[in-house]
C-alpha positions as a Markdown table, in Angstrom:
| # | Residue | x | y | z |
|---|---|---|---|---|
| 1 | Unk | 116.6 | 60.1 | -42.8 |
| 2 | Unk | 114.7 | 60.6 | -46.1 |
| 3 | Unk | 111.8 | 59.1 | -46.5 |
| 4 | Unk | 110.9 | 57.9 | -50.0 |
| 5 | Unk | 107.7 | 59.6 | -51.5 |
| 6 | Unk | 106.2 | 56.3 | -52.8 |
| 7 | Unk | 106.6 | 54.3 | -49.8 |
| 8 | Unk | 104.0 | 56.7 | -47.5 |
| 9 | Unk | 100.2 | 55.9 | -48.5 |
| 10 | Unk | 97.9 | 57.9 | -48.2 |
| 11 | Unk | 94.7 | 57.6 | -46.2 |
| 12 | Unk | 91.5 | 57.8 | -47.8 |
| 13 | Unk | 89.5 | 60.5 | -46.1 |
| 14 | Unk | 85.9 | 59.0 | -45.0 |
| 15 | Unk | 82.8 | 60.4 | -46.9 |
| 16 | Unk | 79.5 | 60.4 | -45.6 |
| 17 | Unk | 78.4 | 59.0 | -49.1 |
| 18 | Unk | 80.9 | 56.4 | -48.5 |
| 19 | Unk | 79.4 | 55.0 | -44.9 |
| 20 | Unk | 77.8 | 51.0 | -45.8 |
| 21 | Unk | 74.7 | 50.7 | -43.6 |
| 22 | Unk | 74.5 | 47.4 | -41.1 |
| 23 | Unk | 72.0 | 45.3 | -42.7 |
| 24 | Unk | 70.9 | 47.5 | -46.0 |
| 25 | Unk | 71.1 | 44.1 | -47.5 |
| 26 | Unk | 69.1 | 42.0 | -45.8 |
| 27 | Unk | 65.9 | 42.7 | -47.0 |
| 28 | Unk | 64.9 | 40.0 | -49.8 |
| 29 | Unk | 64.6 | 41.7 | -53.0 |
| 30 | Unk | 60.4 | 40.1 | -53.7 |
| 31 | Unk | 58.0 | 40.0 | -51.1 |
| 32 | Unk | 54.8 | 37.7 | -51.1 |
| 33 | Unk | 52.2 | 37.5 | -49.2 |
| 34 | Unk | 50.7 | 33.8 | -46.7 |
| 35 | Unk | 50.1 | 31.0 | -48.4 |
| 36 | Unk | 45.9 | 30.8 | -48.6 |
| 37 | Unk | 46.1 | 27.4 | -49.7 |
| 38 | Unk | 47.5 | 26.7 | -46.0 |
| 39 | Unk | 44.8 | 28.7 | -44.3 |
| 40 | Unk | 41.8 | 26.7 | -45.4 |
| 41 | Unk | 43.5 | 23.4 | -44.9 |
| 42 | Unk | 43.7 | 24.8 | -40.8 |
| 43 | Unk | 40.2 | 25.9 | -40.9 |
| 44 | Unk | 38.8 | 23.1 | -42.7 |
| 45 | Unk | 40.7 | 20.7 | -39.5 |
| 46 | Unk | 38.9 | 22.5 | -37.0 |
| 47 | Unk | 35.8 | 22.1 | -38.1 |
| 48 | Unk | 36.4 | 18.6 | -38.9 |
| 49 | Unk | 37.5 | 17.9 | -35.1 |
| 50 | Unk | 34.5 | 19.9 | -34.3 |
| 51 | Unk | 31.7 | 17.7 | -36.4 |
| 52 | Unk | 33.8 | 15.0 | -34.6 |
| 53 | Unk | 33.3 | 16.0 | -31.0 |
| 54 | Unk | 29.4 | 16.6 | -31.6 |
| 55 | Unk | 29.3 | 13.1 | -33.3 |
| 56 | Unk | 31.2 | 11.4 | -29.8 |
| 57 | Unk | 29.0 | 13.5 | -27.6 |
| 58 | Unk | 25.8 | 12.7 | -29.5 |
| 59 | Unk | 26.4 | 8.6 | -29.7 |
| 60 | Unk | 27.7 | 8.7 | -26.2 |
| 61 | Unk | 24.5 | 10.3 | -25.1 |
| 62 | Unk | 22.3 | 7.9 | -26.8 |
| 63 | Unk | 24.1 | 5.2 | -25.3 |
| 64 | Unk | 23.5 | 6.8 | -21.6 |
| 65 | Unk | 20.0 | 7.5 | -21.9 |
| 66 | Unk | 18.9 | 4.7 | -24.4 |
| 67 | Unk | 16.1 | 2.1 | -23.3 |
| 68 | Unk | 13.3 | 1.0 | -24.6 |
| 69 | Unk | 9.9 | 1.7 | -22.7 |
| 70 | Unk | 6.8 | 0.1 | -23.7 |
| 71 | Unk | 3.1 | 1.8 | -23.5 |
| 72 | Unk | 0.1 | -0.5 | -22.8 |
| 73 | Unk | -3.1 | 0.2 | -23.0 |
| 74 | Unk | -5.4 | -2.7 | -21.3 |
| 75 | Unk | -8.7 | -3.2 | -21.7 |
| 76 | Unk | -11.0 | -1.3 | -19.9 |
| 77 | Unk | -14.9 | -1.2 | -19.0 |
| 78 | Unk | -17.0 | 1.6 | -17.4 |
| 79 | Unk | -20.4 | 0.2 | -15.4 |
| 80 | Unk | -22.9 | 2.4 | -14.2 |
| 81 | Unk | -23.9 | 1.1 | -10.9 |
| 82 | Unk | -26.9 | 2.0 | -8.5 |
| 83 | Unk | -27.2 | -1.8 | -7.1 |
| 84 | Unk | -27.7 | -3.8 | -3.8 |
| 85 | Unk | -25.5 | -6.8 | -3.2 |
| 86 | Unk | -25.0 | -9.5 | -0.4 |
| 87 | Unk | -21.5 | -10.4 | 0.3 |
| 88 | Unk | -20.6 | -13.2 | 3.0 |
| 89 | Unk | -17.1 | -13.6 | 5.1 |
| 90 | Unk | -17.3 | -18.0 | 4.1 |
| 91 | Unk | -19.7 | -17.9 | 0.9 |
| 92 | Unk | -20.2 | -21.3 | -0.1 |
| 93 | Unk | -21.1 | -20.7 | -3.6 |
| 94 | Unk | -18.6 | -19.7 | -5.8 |
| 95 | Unk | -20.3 | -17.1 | -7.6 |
| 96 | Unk | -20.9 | -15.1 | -3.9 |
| 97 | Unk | -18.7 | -12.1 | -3.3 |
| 98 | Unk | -16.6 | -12.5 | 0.0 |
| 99 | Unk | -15.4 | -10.2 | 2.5 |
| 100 | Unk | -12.7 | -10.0 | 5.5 |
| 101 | Unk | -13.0 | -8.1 | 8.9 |
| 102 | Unk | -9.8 | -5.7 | 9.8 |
| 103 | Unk | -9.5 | -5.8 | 13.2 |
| 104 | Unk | -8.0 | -2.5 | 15.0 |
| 105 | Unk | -7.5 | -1.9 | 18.7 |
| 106 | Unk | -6.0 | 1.2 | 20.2 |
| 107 | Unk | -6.1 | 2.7 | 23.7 |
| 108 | Unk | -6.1 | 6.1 | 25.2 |
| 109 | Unk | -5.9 | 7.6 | 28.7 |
| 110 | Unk | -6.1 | 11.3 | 30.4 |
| 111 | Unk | -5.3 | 12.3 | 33.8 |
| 112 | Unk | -7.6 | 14.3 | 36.2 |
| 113 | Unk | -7.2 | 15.7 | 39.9 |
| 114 | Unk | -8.8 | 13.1 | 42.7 |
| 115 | Unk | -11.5 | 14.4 | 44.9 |
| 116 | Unk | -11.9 | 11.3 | 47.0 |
| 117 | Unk | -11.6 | 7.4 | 47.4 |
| 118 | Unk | -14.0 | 5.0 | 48.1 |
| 119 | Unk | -14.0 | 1.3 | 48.1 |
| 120 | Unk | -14.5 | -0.6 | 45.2 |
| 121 | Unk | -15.5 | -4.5 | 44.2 |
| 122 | Unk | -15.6 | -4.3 | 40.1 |
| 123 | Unk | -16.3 | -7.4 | 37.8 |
| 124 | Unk | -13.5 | -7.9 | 34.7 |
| 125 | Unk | -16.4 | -8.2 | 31.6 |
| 126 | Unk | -15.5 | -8.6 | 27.5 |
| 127 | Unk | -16.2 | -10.6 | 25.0 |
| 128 | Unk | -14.9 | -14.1 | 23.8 |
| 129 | Unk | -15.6 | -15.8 | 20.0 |
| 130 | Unk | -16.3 | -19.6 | 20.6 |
| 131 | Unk | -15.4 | -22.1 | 18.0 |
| 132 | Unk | -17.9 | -25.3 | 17.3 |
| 133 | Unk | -15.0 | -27.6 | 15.5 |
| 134 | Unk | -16.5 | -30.7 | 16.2 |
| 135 | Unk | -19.8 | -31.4 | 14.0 |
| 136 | Unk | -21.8 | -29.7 | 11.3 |
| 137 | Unk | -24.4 | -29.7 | 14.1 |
| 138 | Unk | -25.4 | -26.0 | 16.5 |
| 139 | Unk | -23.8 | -25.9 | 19.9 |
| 140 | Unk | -26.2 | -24.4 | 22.4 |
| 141 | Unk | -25.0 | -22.3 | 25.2 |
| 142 | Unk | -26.8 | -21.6 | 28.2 |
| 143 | Unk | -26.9 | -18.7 | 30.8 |
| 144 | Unk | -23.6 | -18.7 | 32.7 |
| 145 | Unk | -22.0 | -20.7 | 30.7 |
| 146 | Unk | -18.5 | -21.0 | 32.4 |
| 147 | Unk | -15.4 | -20.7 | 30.4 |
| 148 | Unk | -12.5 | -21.5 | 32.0 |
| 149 | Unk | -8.7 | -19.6 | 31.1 |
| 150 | Unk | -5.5 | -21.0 | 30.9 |
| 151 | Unk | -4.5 | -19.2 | 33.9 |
| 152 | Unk | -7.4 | -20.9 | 35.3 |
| 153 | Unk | -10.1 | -18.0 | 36.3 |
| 154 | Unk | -13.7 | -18.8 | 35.7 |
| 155 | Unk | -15.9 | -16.4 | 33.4 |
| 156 | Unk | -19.1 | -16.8 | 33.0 |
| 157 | Unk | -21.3 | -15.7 | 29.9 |
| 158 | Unk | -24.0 | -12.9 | 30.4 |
| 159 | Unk | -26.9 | -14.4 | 27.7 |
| 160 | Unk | -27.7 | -17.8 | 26.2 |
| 161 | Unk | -25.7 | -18.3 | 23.1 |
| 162 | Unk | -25.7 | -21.3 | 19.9 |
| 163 | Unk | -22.6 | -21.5 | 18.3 |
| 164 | Unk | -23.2 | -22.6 | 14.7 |
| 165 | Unk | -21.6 | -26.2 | 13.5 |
| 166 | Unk | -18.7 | -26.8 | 11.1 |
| 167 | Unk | -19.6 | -25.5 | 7.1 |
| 168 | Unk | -17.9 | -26.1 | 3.8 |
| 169 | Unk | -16.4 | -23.1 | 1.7 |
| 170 | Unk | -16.0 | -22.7 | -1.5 |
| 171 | Unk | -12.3 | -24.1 | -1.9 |
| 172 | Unk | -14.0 | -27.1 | -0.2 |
| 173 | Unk | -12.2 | -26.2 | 3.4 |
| 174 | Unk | -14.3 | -27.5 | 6.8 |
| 175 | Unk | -14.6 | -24.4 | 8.9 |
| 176 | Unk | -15.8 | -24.0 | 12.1 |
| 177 | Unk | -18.5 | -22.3 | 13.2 |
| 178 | Unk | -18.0 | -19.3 | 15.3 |
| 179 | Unk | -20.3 | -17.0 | 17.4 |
| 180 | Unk | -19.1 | -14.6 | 20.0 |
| 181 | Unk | -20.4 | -14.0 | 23.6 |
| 182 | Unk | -19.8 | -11.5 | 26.2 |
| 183 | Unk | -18.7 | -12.9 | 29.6 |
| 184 | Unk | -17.9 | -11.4 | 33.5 |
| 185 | Unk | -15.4 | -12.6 | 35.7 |
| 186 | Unk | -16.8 | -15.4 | 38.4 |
| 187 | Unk | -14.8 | -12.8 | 41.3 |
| 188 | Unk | -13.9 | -9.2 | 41.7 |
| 189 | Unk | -10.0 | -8.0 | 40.8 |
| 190 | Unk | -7.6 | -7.4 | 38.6 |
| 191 | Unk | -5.9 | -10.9 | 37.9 |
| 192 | Unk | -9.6 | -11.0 | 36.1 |
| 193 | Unk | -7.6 | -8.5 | 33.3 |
| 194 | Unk | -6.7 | -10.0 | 29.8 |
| 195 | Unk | -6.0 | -9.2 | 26.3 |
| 196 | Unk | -4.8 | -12.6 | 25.2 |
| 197 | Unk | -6.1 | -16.0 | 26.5 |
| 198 | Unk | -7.4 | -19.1 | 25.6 |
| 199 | Unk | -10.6 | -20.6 | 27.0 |
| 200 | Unk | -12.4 | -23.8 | 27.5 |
| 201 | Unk | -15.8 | -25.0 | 28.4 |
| 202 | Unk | -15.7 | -27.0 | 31.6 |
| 203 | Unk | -19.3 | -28.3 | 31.5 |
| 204 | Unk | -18.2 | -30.4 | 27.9 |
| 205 | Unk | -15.3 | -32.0 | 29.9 |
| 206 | Unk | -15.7 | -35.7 | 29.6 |
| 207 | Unk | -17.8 | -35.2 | 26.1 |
| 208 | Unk | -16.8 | -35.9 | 22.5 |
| 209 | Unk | -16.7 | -32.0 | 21.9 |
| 210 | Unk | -14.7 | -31.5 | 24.9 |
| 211 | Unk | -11.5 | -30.8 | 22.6 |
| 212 | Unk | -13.2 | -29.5 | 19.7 |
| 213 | Unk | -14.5 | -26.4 | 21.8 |
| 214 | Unk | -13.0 | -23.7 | 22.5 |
| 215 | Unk | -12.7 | -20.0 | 22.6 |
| 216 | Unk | -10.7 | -16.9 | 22.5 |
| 217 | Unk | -10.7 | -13.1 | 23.1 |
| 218 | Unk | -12.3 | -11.2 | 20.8 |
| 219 | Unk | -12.9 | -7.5 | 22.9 |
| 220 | Unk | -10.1 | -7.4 | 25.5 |
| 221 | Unk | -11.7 | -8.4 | 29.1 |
| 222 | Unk | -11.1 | -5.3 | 31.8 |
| 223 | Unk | -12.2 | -3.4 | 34.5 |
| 224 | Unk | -12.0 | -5.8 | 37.2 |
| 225 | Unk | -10.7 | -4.1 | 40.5 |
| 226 | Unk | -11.1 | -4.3 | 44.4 |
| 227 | Unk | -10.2 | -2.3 | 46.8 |
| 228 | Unk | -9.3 | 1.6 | 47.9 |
| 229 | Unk | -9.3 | 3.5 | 45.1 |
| 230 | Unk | -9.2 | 7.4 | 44.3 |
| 231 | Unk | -11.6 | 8.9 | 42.5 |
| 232 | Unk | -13.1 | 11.7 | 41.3 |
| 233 | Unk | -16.3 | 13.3 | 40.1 |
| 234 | Unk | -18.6 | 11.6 | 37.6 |
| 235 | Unk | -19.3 | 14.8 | 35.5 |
| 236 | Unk | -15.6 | 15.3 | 35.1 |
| 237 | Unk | -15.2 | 11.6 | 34.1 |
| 238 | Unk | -17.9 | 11.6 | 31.8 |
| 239 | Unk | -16.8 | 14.1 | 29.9 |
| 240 | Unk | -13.0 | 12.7 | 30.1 |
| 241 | Unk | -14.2 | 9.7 | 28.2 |
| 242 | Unk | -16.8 | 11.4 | 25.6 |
| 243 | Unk | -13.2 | 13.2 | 24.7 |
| 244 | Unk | -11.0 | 10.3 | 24.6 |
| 245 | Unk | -13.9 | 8.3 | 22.7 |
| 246 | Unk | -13.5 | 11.1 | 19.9 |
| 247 | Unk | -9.7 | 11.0 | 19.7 |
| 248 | Unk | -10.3 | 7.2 | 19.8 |
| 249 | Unk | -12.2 | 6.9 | 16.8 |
| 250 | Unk | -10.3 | 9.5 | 14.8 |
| 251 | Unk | -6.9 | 7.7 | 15.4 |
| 252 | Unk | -8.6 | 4.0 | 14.7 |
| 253 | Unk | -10.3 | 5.5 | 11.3 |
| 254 | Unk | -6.8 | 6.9 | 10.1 |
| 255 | Unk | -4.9 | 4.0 | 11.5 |
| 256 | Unk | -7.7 | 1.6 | 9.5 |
| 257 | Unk | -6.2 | 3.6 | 6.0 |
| 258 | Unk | -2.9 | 3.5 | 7.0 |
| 259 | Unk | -2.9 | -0.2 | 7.5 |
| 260 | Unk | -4.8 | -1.6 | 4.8 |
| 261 | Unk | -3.5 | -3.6 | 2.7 |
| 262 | Unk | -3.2 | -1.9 | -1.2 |
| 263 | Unk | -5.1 | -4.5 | -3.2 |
| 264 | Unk | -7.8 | -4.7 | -0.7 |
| 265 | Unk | -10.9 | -1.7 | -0.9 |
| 266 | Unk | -12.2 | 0.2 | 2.3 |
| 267 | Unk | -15.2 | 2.1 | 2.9 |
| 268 | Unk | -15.8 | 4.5 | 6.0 |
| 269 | Unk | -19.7 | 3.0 | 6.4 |
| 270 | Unk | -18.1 | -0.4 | 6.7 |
| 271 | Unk | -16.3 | 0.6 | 9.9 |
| 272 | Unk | -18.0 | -0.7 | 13.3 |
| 273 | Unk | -16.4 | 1.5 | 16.1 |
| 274 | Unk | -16.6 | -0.1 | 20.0 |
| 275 | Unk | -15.7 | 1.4 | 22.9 |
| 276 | Unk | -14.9 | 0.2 | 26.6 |
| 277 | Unk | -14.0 | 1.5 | 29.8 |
| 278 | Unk | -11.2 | 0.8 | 31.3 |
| 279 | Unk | -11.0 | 1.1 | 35.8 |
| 280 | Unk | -9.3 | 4.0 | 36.7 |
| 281 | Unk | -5.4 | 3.9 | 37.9 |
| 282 | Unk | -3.6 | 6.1 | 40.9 |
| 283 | Unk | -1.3 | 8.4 | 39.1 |
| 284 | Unk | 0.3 | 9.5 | 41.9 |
| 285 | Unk | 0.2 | 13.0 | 43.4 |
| 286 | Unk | -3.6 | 12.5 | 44.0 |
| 287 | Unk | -4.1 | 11.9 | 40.2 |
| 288 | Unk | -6.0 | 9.4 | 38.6 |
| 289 | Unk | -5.6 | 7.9 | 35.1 |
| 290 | Unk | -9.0 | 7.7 | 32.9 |
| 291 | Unk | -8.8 | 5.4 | 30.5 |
| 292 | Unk | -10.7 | 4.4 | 27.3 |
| 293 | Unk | -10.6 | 1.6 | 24.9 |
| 294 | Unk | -11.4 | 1.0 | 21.5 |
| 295 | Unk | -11.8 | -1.2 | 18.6 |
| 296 | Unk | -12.4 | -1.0 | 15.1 |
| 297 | Unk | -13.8 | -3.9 | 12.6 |
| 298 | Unk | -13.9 | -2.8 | 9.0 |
| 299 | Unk | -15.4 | -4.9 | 6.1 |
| 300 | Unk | -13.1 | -5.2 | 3.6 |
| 301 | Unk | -13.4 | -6.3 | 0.0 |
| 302 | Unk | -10.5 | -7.3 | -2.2 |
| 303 | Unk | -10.2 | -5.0 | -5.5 |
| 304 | Unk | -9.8 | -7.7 | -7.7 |
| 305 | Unk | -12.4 | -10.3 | -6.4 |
| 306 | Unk | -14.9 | -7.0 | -6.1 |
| 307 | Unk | -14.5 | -6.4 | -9.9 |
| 308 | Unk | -14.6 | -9.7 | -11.2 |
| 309 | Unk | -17.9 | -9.8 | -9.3 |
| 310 | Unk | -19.1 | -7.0 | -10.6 |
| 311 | Unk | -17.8 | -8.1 | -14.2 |
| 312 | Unk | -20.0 | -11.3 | -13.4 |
| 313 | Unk | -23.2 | -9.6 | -12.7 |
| 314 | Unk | -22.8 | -6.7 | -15.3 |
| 315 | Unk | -21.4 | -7.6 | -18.4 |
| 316 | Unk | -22.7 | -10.2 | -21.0 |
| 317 | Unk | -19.2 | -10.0 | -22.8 |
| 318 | Unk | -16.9 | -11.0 | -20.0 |
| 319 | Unk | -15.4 | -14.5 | -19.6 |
| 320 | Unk | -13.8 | -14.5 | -16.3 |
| 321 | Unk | -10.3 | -12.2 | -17.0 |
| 322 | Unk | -8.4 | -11.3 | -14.3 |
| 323 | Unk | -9.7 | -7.8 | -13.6 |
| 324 | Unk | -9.2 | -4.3 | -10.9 |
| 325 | Unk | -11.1 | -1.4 | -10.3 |
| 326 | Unk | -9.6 | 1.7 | -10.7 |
| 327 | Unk | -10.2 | 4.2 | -8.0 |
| 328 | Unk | -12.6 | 2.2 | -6.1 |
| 329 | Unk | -12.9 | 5.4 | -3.5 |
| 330 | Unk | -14.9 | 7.1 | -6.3 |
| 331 | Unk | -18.0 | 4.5 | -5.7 |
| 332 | Unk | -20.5 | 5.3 | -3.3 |
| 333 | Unk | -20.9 | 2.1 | -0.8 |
| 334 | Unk | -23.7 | 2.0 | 2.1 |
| 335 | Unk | -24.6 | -0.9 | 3.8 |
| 336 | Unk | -28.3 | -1.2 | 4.0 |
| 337 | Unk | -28.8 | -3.9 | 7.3 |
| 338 | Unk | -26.2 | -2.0 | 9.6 |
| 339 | Unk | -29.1 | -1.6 | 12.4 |
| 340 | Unk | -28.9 | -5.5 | 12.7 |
| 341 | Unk | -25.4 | -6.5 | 11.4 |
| 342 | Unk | -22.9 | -7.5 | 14.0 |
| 343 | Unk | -19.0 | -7.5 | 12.6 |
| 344 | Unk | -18.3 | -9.9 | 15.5 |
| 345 | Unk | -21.1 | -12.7 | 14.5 |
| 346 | Unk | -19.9 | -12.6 | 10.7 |
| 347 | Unk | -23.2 | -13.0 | 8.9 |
| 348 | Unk | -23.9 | -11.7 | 5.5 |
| 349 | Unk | -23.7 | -8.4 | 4.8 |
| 350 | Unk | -26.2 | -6.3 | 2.6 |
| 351 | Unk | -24.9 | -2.9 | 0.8 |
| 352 | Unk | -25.6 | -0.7 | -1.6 |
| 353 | Unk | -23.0 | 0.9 | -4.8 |
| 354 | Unk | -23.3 | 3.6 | -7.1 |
| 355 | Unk | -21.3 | 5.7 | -9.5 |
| 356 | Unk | -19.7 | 4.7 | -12.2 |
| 357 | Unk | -17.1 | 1.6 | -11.7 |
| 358 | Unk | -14.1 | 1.6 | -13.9 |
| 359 | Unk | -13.0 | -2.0 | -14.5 |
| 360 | Unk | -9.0 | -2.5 | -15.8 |
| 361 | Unk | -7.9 | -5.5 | -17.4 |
| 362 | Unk | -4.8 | -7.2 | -15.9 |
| 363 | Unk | -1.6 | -8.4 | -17.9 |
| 364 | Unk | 1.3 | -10.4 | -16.6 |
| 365 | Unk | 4.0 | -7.5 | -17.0 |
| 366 | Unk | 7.1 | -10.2 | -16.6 |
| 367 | Unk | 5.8 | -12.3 | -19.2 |
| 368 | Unk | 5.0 | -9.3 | -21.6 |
| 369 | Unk | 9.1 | -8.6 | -20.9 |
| 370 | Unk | 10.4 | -12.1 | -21.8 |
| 371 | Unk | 7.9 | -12.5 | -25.1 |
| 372 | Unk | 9.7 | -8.9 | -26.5 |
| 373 | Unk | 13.4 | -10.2 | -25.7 |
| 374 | Unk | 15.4 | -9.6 | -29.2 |
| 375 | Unk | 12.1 | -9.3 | -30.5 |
| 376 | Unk | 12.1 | -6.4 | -33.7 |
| 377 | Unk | 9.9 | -3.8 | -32.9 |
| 378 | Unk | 7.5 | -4.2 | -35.9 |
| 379 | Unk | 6.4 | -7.8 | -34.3 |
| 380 | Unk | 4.7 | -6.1 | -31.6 |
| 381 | Unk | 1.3 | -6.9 | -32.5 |
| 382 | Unk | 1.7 | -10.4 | -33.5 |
| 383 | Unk | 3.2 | -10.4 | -29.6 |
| 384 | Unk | 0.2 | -9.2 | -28.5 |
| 385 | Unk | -2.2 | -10.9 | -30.1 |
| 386 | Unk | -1.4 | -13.6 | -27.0 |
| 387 | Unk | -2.4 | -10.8 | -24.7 |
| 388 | Unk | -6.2 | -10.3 | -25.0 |
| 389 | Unk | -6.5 | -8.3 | -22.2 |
| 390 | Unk | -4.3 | -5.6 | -23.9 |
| 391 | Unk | -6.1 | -3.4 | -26.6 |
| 392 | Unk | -2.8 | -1.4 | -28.4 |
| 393 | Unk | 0.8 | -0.9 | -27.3 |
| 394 | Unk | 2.8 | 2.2 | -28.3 |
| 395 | Unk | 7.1 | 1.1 | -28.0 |
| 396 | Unk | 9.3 | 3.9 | -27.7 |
| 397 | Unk | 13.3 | 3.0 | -28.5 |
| 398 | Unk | 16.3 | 5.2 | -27.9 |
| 399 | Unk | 18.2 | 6.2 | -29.8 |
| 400 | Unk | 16.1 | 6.3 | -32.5 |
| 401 | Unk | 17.3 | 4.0 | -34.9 |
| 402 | Unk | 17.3 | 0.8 | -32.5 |
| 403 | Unk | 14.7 | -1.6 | -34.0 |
| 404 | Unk | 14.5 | -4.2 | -31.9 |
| 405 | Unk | 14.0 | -5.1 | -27.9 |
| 406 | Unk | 17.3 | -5.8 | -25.6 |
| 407 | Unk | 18.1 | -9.0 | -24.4 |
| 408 | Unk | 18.1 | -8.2 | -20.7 |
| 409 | Unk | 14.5 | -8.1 | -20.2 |
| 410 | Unk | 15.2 | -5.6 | -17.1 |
| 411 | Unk | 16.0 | -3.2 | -19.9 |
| 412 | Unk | 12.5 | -2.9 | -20.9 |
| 413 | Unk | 9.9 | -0.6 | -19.1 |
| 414 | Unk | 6.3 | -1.3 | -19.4 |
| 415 | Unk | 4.0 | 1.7 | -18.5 |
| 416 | Unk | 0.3 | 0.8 | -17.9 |
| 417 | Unk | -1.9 | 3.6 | -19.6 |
| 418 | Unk | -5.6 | 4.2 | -18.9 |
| 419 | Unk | -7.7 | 5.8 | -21.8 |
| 420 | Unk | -10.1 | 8.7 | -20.1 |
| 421 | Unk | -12.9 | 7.4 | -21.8 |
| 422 | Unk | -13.2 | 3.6 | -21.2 |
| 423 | Unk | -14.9 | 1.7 | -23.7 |
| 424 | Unk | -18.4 | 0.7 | -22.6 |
């Protein structure tokens, strides 16, 4: 069959400068580069949220640690003492200085190996303080003067005692008089023994002052014993009680610190130390118990009655403000009639002080709070112009552009601020 030369096509032949690359295309015709503009608007947010963030933290941490603390400075007043005083425990005139006795008792034992037993008959012996309740008129006491518990054992006192009459302090109170005595037990034993009893005269039974009499322990009353008991030697239990004297006296002075009360004012030569023996105990196993007791009475002087005294005597400006001394330790303090002072029989006391006494006006802190309440913080001194006994106040507010004082008064601190040099 014959083919017709214009029906067959011919096929192109491929040419290497005919081959279309995938893509040549694609790639735009005018490149340009990021849009700055864009760049400084992302930059410029980040900052922004940063100033932001340090603008939170910063108002959130002067809301956590704002307050508002106040800085007083009170009045203050240096005297230069090297004076003797008299102070009484009942003064009956107002402008006398008063004292308290601190009483302290404490007991201590040590055991020691027994080297024999003998037979023993001891007398219980202490002291009592008798009260005169019933007239302004002295109650004398004879030798062996009984006093009668309420156990019902029979002492009888060792010297002839008066027991002063009822007086009138200063508040106008009726006190009785007081004196104290040392008694024995009428018989050998131990049921003799006591720390706490009450006592009555038997020879007033059937008087007036019968009721109106009466006494207590003052120095617990021991040592009474009879019968077998061990003992051992007396240079051994001499020297057992010198030791337990000493450890005595150093716990009473440190437990006389400990316990006193922080607006009262203690000096170590207005301690009075006593001592007593106490009868030996069996131990057991051939030992025997030595024991010791003792008892401290400390005169003690409250801060703020001391100073006004001294405000009293020493300076012409003062009209009677409610004043402290501030570190009352740093005064000297000797009493000058110790040889014949007895702590027990309360009489006056005569002392000496020296040094310089630094005297601190007081302020009624909760009232300060309540007069600054909402208070701006430029009214301060017209506040305390109603407070004489404060010289200058410094108020510190945070944050710092608060100007004036919370409502909750708790929210306000007041710091008391001595000056080192105290205006004379």
């Amino acid at each position: 069959m014959s083919e017709r030369i214009n029906d067959i096509t011919q096929k192109k032949s491929r040419s290497v400068r005919n081959i279309q690359t995938d893509g040549a295309d694609d790639t735009p015709d005018d490149i340009s580069p990021p849009n700055e503009r864009s760049n400084r608007w992302y930059a410029g947010g980040v900052w922004f949220l940063l100033v932001l963030v340090m603008l939170f933290l910063f108002f959130g941490l002067s809301v956590v640690f704002s307050g508002t603390t106040v800085q007083v400075h009170p009045k203050q007043s240096e005297i230069q003492l090297d004076e003797s005083y008299t102070a009484e425990i009942t003064p009956e005139q107002e402008e006398t200085l008063n004292y308290e006795i601190m009483t302290i008792s404490e007991r201590a034992g040590e055991t020691a190996e027994a080297d024999g037993q003998q037979q023993v008959q001891r007398y219980a012996t202490g002291t009592l303080i008798v009260y005169n309740n019933y007239s302004s008129e002295p109650l004398n006491l004879v030798d062996n003067t009984r006093f009668e518990s309420d156990e019902g054992y029979i002492y009888r006192a060792q010297n002839r005692t008066v027991v002063p009459g009822q007086h009138t302090n200063a508040q106008g109170q009726t006190l009785p008089g007081t004196t104290t005595v040392t008694v024995r037990a009428a018989e050998p034993g131990r049921e003799y023994n006591t720390q706490d009893a009450e006592f009555t005269v038997p020879g007033l039974e059937g008087s007036p002052s019968y009721e109106s009499t009466y006494a207590e322990v003052d120095t617990a009353i021991s040592g009474g014993t009879a019968g077998i008991q061990k003992t051992v030697s007396s240079s051994t239990e001499s020297q057992i009680r010198t030791n337990l004297r000493n450890t005595l006296e150093n716990r009473l002075f440190s437990t006389a610190h400990a316990q006193k009360p922080d607006s009262f004012i203690l000096y170590d030569d207005a301690i009075f130390t006593s001592f007593q023996s106490l009868q030996n105990q069996d131990a057991g196993n051939d030992l025997v118990r030595i024991r010791e007791s003792g008892t401290l009475k400390a005169i003690i002087f409250g801060n703020r009655e001391l100073a006004r005294f001294l405000a009293n005597r020493h300076l012409d400006n003062y009209e009677g403000g409610d004043v402290r001394l501030h570190s009352p330790g740093d005064l000297s303090f000797e009493i000058t009639n110790k040889d014949s002072y007895n702590p027990t029989e309360k009489q006056p006391v005569n002392f000496t002080l020296s040094g310089t006494a630094d005297l601190v006006w007081q302020f009624e802190s909760t009232a300060l709070r309540e007069d600054l309440i909402n208070q701006e913080k430029s009214d301060i001194q017209s506040i305390l112009a109603n407070y004489p006994s404060i010289t200058r106040a410094e108020v510190i507010m945070r944050p710092f552009w608060k100007r004036s004082f919370p409502q909750n008064p708790e929210e306000i601190e007041i710091e008391t601020v001595l000056d080192a040099n105290s205006s004379k």
